[in-house]
Every structure is written in structure tokens, then in C-alpha cells.
C-alpha positions in Angstrom: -22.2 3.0 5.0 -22.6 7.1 4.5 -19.7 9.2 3.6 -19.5 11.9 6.3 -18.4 14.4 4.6 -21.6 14.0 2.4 -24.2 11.9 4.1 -24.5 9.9 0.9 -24.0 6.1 0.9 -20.3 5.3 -0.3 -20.3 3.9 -3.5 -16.9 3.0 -5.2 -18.4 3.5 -8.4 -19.5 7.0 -8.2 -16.6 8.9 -9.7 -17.3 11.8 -7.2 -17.4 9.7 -4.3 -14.1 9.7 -2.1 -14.1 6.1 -1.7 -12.7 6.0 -5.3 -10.1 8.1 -4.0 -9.1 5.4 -1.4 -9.5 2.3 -4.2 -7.4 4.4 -6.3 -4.4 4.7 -3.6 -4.7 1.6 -1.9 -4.9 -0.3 -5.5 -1.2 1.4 -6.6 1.4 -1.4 -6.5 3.7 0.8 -4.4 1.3 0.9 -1.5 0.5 -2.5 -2.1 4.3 -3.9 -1.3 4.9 -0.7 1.2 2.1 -2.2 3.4 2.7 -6.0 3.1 6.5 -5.6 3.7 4.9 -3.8 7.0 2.9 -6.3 7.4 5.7 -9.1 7.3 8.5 -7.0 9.0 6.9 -4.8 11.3 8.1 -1.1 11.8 10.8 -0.4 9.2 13.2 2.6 8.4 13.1 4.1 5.2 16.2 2.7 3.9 15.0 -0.8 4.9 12.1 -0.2 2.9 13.7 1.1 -0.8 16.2 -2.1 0.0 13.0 -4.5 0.0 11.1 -3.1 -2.6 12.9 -3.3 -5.6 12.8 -1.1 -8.1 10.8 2.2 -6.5 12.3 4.9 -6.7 12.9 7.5 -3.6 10.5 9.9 -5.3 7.4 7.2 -5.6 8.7 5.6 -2.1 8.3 9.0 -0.4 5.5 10.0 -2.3 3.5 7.0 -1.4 4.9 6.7 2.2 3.4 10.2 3.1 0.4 9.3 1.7 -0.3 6.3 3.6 0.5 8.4 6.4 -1.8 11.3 5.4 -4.5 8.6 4.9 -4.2 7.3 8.3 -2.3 4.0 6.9 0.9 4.2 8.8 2.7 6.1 11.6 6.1 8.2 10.4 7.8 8.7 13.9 11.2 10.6 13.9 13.3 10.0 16.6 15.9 12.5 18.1 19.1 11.2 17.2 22.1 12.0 14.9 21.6 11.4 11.9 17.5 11.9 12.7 16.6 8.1 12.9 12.7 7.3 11.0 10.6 4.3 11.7 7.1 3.5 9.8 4.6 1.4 11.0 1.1 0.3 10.1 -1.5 1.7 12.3 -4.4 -0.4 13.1 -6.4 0.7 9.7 -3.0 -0.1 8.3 -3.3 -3.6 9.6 -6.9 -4.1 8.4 -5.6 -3.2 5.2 -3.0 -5.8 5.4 -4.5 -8.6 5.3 -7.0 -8.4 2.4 -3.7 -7.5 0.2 -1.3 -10.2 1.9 -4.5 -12.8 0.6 -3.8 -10.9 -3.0 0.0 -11.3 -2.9 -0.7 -14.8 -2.3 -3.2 -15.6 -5.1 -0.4 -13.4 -7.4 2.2 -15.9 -6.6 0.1 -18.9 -6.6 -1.1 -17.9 -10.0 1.5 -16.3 -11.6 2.6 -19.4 -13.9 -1.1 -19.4 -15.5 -1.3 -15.9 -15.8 2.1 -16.5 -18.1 0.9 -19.7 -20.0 -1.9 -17.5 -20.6 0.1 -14.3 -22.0 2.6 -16.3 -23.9 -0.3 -18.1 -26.1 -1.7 -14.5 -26.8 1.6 -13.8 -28.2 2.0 -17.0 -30.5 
């Protein structure tokens, strides 16, 4: 695959390729519960959002939010009403992002008592 910007083959471990860029965002925990609450509830308001991911913050919340959007993850659509009502929703590269972390979410949860067994005899 060529990077068309530069006609060079991506490659995710060239620090000046863009696709680290991508791993970078798409790796943050934030996006990673923004898109699989998506994934699970389908479009969702922002308050519906910061209620089902505990512990963001609105700053990190809106940060990431907009850059999902910017990077083509997710729709923002504002809708004419009093107060102005806004929905987000995955777009189709949104979705194809979905599912590769919904299988990591999994895993996390299946695994999540070794990974503890494991910290807690580092720490004896």
C-alpha cells in the first residue's frame, strides 16, 4: 500500500510516515472506548457518551471526538433544535475500525485476571 501523499509504501514503523500518526490516535484508550460504545450503541449524543465512558473528561471527550471526526472515523451531525441537539456516528471506516478493537476489548476482559495474577507476583 503507497501513502498518497508521498508515493512511498506505508510503513508504521517509519517515524515520518503518517500511518504512525493513525496507530498513534486510534491506539489512545479514549478513542478506543468512544468507537466500541459506537459500535455497541449506534449513533449517540455527547452526553450519552461522557455518561458511558467513565472517567474522560469533557476536554479529552471533545478532543478525541473531533478527531475521529477530522480523521474520517465518525459523523458529528447537529440538528436544528433548541437546545441544538448532536448525534455521532461511526462512518463506514469507523466501522472497519470497530471490529478489530471490539476483538481487543474482548481478549482485555477475557484476560484481565492473568494479566493481574501476573502484576501482583511482580509486586511480592
Amino acid at each position: 500500500m503507497l501513502v498518497e501523499s508521498s508515493g512511498l509504501p506505508a510503513d508504521v514503523y517509519s517515524a515520518k510516515c503518517p500511518t504512525r500518526q493513525v496507530l498513534d490516535h486510534i491506539a489512545g484508550k479514549w478513542t478506543i472506548l468512544i468507537v466500541d460504545a459506537l459500535r455497541q450503541e449506534g449513533t449517540m449524543r455527547y452526553t450519552e457518551l461522557s455518561r458511558r465512558i467513565g472517567g474522560v473528561s469533557q476536554k479529552m471527550l471533545t478532543q478525541t471526538l473531533r478527531s475521529l471526526e477530522t480523521d474520517g472515523f465518525l459523523t458529528r451531525t447537529v440538528h436544528p433544535t433548541i437546545p441544538p441537539r448532536v448525534d455521532y456516528e461511526l462512518t463506514e471506516l469507523g466501522h472497519s475500525l470497530a471490529e478489530p478493537i471490539a476483538a481487543l476489548r474482548d481478549w482485555t476482559e477475557r484476560h484481565i485476571n492473568e494479566v493481574e495474577r501476573a502484576r501482583a507476583l511482580r509486586t511480592e
